[in-house]
Backbone as XML, in Angstrom:
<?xml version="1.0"?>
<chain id="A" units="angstrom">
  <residue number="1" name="UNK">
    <atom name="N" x="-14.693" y="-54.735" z="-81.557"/>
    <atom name="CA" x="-13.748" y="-53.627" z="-81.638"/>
    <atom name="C" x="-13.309" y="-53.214" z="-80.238"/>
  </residue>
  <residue number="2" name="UNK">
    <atom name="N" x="-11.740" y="-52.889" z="-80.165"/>
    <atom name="CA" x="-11.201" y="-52.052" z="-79.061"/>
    <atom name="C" x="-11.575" y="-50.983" z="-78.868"/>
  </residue>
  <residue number="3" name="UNK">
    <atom name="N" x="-11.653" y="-50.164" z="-77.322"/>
    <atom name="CA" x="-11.819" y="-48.529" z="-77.364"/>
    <atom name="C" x="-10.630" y="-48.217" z="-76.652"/>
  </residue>
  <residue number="4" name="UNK">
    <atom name="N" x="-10.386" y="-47.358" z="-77.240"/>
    <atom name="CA" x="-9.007" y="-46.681" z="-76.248"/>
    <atom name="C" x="-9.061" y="-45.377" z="-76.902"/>
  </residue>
  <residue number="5" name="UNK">
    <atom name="N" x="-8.394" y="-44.371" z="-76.011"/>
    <atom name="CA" x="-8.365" y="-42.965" z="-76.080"/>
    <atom name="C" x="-7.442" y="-42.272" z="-77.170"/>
  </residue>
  <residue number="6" name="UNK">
    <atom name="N" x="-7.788" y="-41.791" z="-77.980"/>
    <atom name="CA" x="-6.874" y="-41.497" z="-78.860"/>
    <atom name="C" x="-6.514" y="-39.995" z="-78.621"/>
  </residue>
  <residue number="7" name="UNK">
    <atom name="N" x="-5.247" y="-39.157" z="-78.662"/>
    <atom name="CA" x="-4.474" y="-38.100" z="-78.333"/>
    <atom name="C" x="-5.294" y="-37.161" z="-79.173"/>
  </residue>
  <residue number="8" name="UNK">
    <atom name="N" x="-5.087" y="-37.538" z="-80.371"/>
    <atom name="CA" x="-5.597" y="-36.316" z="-81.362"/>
    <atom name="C" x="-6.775" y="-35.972" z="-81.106"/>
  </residue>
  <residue number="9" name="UNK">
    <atom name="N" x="-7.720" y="-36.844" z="-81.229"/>
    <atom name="CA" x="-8.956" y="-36.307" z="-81.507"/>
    <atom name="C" x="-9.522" y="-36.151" z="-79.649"/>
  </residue>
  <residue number="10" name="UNK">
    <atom name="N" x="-8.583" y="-36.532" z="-78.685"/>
    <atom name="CA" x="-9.149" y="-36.442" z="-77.270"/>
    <atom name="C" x="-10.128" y="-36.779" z="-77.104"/>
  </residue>
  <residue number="11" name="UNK">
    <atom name="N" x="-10.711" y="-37.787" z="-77.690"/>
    <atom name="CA" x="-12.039" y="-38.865" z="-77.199"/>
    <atom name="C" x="-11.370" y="-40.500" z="-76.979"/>
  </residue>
  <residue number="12" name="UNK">
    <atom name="N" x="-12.613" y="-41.104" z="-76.526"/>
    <atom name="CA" x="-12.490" y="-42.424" z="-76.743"/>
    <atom name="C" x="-13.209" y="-43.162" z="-78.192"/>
  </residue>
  <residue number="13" name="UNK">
    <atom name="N" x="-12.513" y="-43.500" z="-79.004"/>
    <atom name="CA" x="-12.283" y="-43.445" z="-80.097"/>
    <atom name="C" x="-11.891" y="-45.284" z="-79.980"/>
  </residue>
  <residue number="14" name="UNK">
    <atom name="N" x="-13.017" y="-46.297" z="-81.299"/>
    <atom name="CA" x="-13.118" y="-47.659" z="-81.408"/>
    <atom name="C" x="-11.281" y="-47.484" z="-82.230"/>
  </residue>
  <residue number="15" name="UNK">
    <atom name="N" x="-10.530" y="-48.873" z="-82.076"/>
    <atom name="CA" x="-9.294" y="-49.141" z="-82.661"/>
    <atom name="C" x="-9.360" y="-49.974" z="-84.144"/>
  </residue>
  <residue number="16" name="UNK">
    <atom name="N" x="-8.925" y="-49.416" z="-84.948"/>
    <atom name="CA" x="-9.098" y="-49.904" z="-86.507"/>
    <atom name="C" x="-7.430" y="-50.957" z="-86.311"/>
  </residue>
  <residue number="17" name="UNK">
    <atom name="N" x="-7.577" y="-52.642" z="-86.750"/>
    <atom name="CA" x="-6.586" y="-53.549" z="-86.772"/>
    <atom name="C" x="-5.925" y="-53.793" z="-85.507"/>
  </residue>
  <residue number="18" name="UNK">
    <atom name="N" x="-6.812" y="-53.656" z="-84.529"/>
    <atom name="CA" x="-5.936" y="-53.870" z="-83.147"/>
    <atom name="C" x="-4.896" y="-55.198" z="-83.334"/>
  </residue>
  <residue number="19" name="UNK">
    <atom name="N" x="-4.194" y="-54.896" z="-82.843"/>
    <atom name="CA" x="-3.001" y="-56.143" z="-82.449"/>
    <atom name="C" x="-2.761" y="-56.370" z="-81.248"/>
  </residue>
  <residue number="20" name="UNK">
    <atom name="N" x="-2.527" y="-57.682" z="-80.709"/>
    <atom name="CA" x="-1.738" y="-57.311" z="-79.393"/>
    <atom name="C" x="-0.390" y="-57.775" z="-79.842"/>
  </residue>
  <residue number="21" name="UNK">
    <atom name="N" x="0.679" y="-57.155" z="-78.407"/>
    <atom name="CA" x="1.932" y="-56.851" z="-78.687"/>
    <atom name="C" x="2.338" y="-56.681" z="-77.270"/>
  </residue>
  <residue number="22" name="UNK">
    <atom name="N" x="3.702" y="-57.060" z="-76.992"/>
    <atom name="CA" x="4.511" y="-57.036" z="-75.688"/>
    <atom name="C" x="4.859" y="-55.325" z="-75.724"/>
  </residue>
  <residue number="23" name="UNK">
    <atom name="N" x="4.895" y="-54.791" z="-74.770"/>
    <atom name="CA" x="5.730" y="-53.867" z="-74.119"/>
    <atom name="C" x="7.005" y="-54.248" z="-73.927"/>
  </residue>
  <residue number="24" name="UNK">
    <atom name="N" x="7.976" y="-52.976" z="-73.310"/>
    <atom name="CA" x="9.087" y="-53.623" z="-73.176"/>
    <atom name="C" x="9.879" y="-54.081" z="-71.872"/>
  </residue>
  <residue number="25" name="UNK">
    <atom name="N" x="8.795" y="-53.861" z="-70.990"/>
    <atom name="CA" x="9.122" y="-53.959" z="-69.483"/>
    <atom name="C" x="8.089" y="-55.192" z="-69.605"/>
  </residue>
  <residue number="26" name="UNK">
    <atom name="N" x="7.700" y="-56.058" z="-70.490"/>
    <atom name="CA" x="6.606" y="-57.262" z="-70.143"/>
    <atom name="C" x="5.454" y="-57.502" z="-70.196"/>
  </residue>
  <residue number="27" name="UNK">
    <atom name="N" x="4.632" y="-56.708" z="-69.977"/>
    <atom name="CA" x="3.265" y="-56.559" z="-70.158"/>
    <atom name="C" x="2.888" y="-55.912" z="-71.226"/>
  </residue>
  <residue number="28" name="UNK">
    <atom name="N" x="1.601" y="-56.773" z="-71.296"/>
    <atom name="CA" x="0.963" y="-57.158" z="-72.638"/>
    <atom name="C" x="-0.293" y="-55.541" z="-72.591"/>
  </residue>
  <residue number="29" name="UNK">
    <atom name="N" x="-0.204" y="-55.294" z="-74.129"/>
    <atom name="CA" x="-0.793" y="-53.888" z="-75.109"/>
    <atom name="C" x="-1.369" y="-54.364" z="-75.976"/>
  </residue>
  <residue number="30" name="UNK">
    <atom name="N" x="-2.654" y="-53.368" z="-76.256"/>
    <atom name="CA" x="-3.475" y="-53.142" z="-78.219"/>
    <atom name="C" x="-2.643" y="-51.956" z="-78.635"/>
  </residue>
  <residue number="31" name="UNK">
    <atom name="N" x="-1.940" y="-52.127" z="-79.653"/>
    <atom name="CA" x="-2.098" y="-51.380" z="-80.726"/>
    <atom name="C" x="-2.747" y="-51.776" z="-81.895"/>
  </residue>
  <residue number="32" name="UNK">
    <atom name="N" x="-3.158" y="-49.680" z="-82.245"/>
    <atom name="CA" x="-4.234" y="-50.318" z="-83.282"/>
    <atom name="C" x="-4.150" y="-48.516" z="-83.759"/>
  </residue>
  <residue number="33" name="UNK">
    <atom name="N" x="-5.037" y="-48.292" z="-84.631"/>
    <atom name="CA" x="-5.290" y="-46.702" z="-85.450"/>
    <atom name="C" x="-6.488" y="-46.216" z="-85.114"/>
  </residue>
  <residue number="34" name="UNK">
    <atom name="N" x="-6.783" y="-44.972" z="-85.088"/>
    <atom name="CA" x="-8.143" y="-44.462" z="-84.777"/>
    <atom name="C" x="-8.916" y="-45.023" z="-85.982"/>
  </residue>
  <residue number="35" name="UNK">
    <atom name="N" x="-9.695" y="-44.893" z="-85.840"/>
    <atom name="CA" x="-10.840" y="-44.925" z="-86.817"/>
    <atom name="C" x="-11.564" y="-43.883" z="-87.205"/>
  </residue>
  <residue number="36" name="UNK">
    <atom name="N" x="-11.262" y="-42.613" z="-86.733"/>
    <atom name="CA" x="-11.357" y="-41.245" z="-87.081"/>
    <atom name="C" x="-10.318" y="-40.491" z="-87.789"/>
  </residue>
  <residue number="37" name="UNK">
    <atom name="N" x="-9.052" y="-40.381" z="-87.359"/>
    <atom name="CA" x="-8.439" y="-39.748" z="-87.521"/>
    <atom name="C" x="-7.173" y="-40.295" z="-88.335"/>
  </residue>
  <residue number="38" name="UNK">
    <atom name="N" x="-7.008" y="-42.191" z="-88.031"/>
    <atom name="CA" x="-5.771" y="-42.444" z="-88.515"/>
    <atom name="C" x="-4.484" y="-42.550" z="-87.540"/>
  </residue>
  <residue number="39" name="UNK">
    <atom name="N" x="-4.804" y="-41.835" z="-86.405"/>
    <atom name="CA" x="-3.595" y="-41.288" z="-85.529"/>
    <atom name="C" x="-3.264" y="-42.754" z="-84.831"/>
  </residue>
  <residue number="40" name="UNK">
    <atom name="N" x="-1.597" y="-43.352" z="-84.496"/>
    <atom name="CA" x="-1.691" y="-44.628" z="-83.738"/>
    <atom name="C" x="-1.976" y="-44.462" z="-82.511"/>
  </residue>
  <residue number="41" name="UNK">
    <atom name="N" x="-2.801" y="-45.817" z="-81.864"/>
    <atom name="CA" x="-3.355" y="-45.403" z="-80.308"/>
    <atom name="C" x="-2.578" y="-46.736" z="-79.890"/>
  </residue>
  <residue number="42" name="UNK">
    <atom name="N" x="-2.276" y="-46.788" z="-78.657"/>
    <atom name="CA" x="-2.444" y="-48.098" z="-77.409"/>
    <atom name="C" x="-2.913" y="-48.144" z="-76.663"/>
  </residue>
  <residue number="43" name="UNK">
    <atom name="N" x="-3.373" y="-48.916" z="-76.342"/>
    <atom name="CA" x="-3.810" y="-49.589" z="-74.880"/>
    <atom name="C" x="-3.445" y="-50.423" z="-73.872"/>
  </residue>
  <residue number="44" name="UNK">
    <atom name="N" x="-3.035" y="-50.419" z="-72.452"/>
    <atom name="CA" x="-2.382" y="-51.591" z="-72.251"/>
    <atom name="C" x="-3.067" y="-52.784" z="-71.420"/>
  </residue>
  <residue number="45" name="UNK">
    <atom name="N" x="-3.183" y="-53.734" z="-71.844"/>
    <atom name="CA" x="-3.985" y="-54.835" z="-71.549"/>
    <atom name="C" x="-4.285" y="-55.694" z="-72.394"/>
  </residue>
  <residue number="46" name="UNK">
    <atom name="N" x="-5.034" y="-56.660" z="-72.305"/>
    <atom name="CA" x="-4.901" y="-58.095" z="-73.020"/>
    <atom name="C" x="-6.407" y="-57.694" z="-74.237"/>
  </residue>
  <residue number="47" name="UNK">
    <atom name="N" x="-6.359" y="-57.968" z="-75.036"/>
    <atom name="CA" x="-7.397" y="-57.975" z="-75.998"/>
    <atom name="C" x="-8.718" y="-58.435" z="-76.012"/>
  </residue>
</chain>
């Protein structure tokens, strides 16, 4: 599992279905959902 910071709940919070995915300036992101809350998180970096 990914960790990345999720807004809502203001912790670092594991990523439920991470994906990776381009940005739009090029560099590579996880998106993925809290696993608490549901809320979408990213991260940017390689998986």
């Amino acid at each position: 599992m990914v960790e990345g910071h999720c807004m809502k709940c203001k912790e670092k919070r594991e990523m439920k279905d991470a994906t990776q995915v381009k940005m739009k300036n090029g560099r590579d992101a996880i998106k993925g959902t809290c696993s608490t809350c549901g809320c979408g998180m990213y991260k940017i970096g390689k998986l």
